[in-house]
C-alpha positions as CSV (number, residue, x, y, z in Angstrom):
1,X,0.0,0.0,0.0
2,X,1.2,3.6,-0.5
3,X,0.4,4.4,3.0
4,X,2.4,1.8,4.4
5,X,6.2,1.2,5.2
6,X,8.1,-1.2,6.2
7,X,11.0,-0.1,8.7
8,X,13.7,-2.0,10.8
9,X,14.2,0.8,13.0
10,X,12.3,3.1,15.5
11,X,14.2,6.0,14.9
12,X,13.5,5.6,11.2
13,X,9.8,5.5,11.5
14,X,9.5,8.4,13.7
15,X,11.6,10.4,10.9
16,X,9.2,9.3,8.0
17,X,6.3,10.2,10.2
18,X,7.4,13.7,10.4
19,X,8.0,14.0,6.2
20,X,5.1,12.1,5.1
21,X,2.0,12.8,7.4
22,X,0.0,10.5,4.8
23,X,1.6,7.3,6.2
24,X,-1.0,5.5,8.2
25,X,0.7,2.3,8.8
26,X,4.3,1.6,10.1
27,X,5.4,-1.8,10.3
28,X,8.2,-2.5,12.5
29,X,9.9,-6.1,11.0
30,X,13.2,-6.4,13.8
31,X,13.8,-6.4,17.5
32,X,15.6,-3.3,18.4
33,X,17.1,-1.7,20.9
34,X,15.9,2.5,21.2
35,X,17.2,5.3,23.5
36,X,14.5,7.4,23.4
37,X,13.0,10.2,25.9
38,X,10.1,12.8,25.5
39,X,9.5,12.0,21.1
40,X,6.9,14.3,20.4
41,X,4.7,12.2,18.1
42,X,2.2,15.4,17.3
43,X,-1.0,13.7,15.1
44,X,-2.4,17.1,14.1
45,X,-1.1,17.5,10.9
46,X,-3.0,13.9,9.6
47,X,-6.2,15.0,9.0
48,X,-7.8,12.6,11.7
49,X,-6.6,9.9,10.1
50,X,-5.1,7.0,12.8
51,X,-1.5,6.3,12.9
52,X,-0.8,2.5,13.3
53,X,2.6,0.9,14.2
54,X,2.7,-2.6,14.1
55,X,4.5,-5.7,14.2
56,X,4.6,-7.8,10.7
57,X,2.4,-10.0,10.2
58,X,2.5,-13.3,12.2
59,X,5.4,-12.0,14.4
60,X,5.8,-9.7,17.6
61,X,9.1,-7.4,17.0
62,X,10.5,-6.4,20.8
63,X,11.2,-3.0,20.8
64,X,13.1,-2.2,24.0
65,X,13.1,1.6,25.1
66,X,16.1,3.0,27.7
67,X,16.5,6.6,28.3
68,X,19.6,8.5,27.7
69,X,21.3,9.7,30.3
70,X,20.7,13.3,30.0
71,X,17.1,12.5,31.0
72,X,17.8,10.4,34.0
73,X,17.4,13.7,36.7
74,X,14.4,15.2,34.5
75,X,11.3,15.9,36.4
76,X,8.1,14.2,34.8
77,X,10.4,12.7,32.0
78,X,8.2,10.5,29.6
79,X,9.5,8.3,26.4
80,X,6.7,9.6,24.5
81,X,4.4,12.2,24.0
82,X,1.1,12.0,22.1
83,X,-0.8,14.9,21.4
84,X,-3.6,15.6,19.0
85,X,-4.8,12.9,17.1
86,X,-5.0,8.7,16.9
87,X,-2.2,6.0,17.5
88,X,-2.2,2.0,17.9
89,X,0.2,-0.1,18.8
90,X,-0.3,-3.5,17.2
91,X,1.3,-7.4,17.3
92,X,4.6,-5.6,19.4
93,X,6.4,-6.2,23.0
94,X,7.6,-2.5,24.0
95,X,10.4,-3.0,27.0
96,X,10.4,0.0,28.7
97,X,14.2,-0.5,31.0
98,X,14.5,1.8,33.8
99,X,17.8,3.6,34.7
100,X,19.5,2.5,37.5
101,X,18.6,6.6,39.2
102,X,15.4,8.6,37.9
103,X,13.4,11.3,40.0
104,X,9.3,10.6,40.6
105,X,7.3,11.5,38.0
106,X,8.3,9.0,35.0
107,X,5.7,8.2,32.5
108,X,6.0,5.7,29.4
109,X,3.4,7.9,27.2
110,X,1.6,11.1,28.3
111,X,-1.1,11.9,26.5
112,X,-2.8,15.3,25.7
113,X,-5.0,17.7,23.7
114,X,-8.4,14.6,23.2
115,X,-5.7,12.0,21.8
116,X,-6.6,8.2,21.1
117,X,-4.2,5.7,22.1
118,X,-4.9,1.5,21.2
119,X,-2.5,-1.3,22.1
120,X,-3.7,-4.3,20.5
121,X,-1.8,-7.6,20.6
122,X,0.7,-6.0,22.7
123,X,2.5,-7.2,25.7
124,X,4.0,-3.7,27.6
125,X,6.6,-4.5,29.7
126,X,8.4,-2.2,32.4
127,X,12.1,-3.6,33.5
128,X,13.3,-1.9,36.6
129,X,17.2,-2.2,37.2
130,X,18.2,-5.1,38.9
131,X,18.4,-4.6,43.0
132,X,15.6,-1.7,42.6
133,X,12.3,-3.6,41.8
134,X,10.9,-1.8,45.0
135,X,11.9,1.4,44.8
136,X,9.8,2.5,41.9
137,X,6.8,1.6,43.4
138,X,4.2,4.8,42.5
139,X,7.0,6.4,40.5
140,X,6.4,5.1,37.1
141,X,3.5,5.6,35.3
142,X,2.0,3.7,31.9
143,X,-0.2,6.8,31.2
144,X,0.1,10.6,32.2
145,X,-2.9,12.4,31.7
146,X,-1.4,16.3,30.7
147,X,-2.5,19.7,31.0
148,X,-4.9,20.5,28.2
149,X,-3.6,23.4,26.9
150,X,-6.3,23.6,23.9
151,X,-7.8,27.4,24.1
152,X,-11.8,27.0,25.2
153,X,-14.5,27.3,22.9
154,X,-17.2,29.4,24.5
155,X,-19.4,27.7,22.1
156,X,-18.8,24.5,23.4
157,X,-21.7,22.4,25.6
158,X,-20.2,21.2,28.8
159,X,-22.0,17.7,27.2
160,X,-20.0,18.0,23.7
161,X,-16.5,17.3,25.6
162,X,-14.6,15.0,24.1
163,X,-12.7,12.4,26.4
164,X,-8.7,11.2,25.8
165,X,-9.5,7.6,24.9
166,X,-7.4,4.7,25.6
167,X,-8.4,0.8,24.7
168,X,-6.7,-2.2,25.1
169,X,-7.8,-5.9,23.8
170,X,-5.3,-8.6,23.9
171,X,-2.7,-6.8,26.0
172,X,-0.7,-7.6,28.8
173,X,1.0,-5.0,31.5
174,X,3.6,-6.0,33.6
175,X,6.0,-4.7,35.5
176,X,6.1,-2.2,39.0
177,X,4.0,0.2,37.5
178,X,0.5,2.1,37.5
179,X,-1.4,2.5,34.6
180,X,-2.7,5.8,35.0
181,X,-1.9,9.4,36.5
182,X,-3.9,11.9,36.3
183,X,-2.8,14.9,38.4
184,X,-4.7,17.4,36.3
185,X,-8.0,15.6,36.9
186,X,-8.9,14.8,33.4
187,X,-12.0,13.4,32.0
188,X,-11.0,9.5,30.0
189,X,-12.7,6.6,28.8
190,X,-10.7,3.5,28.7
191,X,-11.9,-0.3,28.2
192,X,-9.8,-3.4,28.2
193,X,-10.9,-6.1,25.9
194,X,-8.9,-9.1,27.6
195,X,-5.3,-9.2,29.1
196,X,-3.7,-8.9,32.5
197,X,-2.3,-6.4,34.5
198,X,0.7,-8.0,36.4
199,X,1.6,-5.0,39.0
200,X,1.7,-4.5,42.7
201,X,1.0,-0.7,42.1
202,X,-2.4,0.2,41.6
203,X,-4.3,0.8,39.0
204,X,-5.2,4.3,38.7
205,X,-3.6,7.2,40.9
206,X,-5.1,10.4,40.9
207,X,-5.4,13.3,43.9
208,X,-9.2,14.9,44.2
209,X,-9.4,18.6,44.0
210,X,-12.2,21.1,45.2
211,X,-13.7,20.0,41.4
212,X,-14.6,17.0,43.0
213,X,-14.2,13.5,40.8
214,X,-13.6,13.7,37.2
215,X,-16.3,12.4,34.2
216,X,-14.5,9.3,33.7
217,X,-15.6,5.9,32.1
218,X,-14.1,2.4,32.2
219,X,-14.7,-0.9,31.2
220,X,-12.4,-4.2,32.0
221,X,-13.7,-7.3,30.2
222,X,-12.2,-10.6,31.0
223,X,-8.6,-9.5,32.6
């Protein structure tokens, strides 16, 4: 297909996202190895149309994720950032490996500005270093729920709000890790179609303001 490429590396994906935004699919065919810490993946300029990165067909490429030591003292560091459009993860294993010293705060994707984010087929796995399994307990988010920083639309209903949106079916989580923070108190929807979620953190971490609760929704099925 025109839309499609086939890549062997990361890097080399992200680069043809940002000089073609009319590549909807990128297939990821090797196991690799990435350094990689706060990659802007911006969605605006594809004209709603979803960004998928898979694994080739019939296989399930590891792609294992450090961050470069630069990053290691940044506050709220993440290895990627989503903004402004639709991404899915397909048929992949995504190691995330800790560094051996990191400060609170450390997210694998935050998500802003009503993003979409799928992981299908996908086995996510968080790697601590070896001696500090413990010590990142309620450090390390999967999910960071940003500031929105869109400007308001007075003409908008408080009913037409759109939600960040999140699903999972066929996935598996595992590692000392939450799945979400959401210190900004933003309104999700997220469903989970099948899978586990192996973790002694908890689930969802979030701190209630004078708002009150946020206009969430959730659905687990079958994990």
């Amino acid at each position: 297909s025109d839309n499609m490429v086939a890549v062997d590396s990361l890097q080399r994906a992200f680069t043809l996202i940002d000089l073609d935004p009319n590549i909807v699919v990128l297939e990821i065919w090797d196991d690799q190895t990435v350094a990689l810490a706060d990659f802007n993946l911006r969605l605006s300029t594809r004209r709603s149309r979803p960004l998928h990165i898979r694994g080739r067909d019939g296989e399930m490429p590891t792609i294992s994720l450090q961050l470069p030591e630069a990053m290691v003292g940044s506050v709220e560091s993440a290895f990627f950032r989503i903004t402004s459009g639709t991404v899915n993860f397909q048929n992949l294993e995504l190691r995330f490996l800790l560094p051996s010293e990191f400060r609170p705060n450390l997210n694998l994707f935050a998500i802003a500005d009503i993003t979409q984010v799928g992981l299908k087929n996908t086995v996510l796995t968080v790697v601590p270093s070896a001696g500090l399994e413990t010590t990142t307990q309620g450090q390390v988010a999967v999910f960071n729920l940003a500031e929105d920083r869109r400007p308001l639309n007075p003409l908008d209903s408080p009913d037409s709000t759109k939600l960040e949106t999140i699903e999972f079916s066929n996935t598996i989580v595992r590692g000392p890790v939450t799945l979400f923070r959401n210190p900004y108190q933003r309104s999700f929807e997220f469903s989970w179609d099948n899978g586990a979620f192996l973790s002694s953190d908890w689930l969802y971490r979030a701190v209630l303001t004078d708002s009150g609760p946020v206009n969430s929704k959730v659905s687990l099925k079958n994990i």
